[in-house]
C-alpha positions, -999 to +999 in steps of 0.1 A: +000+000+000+019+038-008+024+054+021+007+082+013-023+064+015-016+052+050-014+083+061-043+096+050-065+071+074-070+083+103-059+071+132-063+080+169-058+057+199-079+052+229-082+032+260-105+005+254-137+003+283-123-028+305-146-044+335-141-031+368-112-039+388-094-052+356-059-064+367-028-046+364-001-077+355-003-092+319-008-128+320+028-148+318+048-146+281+021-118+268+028-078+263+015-055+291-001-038+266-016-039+229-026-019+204-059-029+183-061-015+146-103-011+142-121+005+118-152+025+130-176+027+098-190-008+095-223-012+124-227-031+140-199-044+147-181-016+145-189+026+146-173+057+163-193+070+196-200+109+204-170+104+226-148+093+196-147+056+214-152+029+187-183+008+196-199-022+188-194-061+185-160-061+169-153-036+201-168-060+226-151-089+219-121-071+217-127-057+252-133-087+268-102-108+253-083-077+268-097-080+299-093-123+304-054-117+293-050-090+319-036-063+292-042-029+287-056-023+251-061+008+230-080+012+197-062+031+170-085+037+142-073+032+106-091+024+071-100-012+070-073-014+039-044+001+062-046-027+088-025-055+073+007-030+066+005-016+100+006-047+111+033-059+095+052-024+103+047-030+142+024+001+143-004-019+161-003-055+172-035-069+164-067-061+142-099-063+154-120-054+121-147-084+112-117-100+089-124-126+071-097-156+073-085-168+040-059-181+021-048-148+010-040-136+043-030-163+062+000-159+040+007-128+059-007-126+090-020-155+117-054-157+124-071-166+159-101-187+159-132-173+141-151-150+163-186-151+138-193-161+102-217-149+081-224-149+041-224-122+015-256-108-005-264-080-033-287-049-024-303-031-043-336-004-045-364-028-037-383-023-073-350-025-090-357-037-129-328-061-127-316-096-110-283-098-090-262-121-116-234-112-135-257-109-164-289-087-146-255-067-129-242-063-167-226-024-169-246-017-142-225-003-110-216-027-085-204-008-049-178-027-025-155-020+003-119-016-010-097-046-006-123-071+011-138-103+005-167-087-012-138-066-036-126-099-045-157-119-053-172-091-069-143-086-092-143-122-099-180-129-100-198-099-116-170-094-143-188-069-168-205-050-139-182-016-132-173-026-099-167+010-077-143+010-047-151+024-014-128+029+015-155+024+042-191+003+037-209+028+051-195+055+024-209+028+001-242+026+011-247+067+011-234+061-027-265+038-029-290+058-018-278+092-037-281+068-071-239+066-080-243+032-080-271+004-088-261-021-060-237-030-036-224-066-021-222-066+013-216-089+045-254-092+054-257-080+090-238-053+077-261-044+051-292-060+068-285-037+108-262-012+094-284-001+065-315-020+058-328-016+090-325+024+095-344+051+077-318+056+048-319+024+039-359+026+033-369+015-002-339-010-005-337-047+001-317-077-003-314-095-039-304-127-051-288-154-036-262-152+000-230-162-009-204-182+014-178-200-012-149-205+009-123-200-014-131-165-013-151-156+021-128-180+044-142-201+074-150-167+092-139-138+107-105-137+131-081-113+150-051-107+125-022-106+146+015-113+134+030-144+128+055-147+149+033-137+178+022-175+185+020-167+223-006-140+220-026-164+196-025-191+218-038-167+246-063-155+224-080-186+213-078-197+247-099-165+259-125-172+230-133-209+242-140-198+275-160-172+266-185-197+242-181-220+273-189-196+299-218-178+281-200-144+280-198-148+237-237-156+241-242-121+261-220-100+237-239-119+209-276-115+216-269-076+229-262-073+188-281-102+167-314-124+171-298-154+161-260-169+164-235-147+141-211-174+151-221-201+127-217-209+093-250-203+086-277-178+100-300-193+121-331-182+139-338-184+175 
């Protein structure tokens, strides 16, 4: 990524909101403290707060992992496509930024154990003249997040569509609504509690079918963290187990969803 465009993101730190009484010594072989790249434009799992505070799922879980490995963590905010070279640079030590584990990455970066999964749909306006296939989506323009899963299927999938790069989803979805583009694919809690579900996103609706092919969406979202950091992975997955034994990942999960965002599939309760 140039530089320049790293440093136009930007990036602020702040203490994340740990539980009362959270203690002061880092568990054995782990840093005292870490530094979480997040994003801040992709609800709900992750927004900025009045108080500048990023907030939501992605922020939750994060807090909580911080708070079972006794470590002080900050947020820094960054663009979603400046996280994996600021990692990599030792600017931050982890990202916490719904990213989806595949292939591609884990050739740079480790992964911890998936945190949620979910699948990938089109939306459109909801009396849109046209279906979601590469065909109906045929020079018609396609909106994605810059340099995500949805980037890369869309490029692959939808190859005559004029696909139209966004460095945040929600900058995407205002895109939408103002008529720049005819569609946009999207994770669907994103589109369907980020967009779908608020006033703006009145008139719009979901079309065609979800889509989950591994090869390009992975086996879920992770925490990114470098590869040589195999002590802080191991702590990690250790602190997500025991929070889907405990009941804690149940909490966090139904203060967000009506159904569990940590399977493959979307299931009602």
């Amino acid at each position: 990524m140039p530089r320049r465009a790293f440093l136009r993101t930007a990036v602020f730190a702040t203490l994340l909101p740990l539980a009362v009484g959270a203690l002061a010594q880092a568990a054995p072989g782990l840093p005292k403290t870490l530094r979480l790249a997040m994003e801040g434009g992709y609800p709900p799992f992750s927004s900025v707060a009045p108080d500048g505070r990023i907030v939501g799922f992605d922020a939750d879980i994060a807090a909580e992992i911080c708070r079972r490995l006794q470590v002080s963590c900050t947020q820094v905010k960054m663009e979603f496509d400046a996280t994996i070279p600021a990692l990599r640079a030792k600017k931050v030590d982890a990202i916490v930024a719904s990213m989806s584990i595949t292939p591609e990455r884990q050739k740079v970066v480790a992964f911890t154990d998936k945190y949620y999964q979910t699948p990938a749909r089109v939306v459109t306006r909801a009396d849109a003249r046209f279906e979601a296939t590469p065909a109906g989506l045929k020079g018609r323009r396609l909106g994605v997040q810059r340099n995500t899963i949805h980037d890369r299927f869309a490029t692959a999938t939808f190859k005559e569509a004029e696909i139209v790069r966004y460095s945040k989803q929600d900058d995407v979805f205002l895109d939408l609504v103002s008529g720049r583009i005819d569609a946009t694919l999207a994770d669907v809690v994103a589109a369907d509690q980020g967009f779908l579900k608020t006033p703006k996103g009145q008139g719009y609706a979901f079309r065609g079918p979800s889509y989950d092919d591994p090869a390009f969406f992975g086996v879920g979202a992770g925490i990114a963290l470098r590869q040589s950091d195999t002590a802080l992975l191991a702590a990690m997955n250790a602190a997500l187990a025991a929070m889907r034994a405990d009941g804690t990942y149940k909490k966090l999960n139904d203060k967000y969803f009506s159904f569990d965002i940590y399977g493959a599939e979307l299931k009602k309760k």
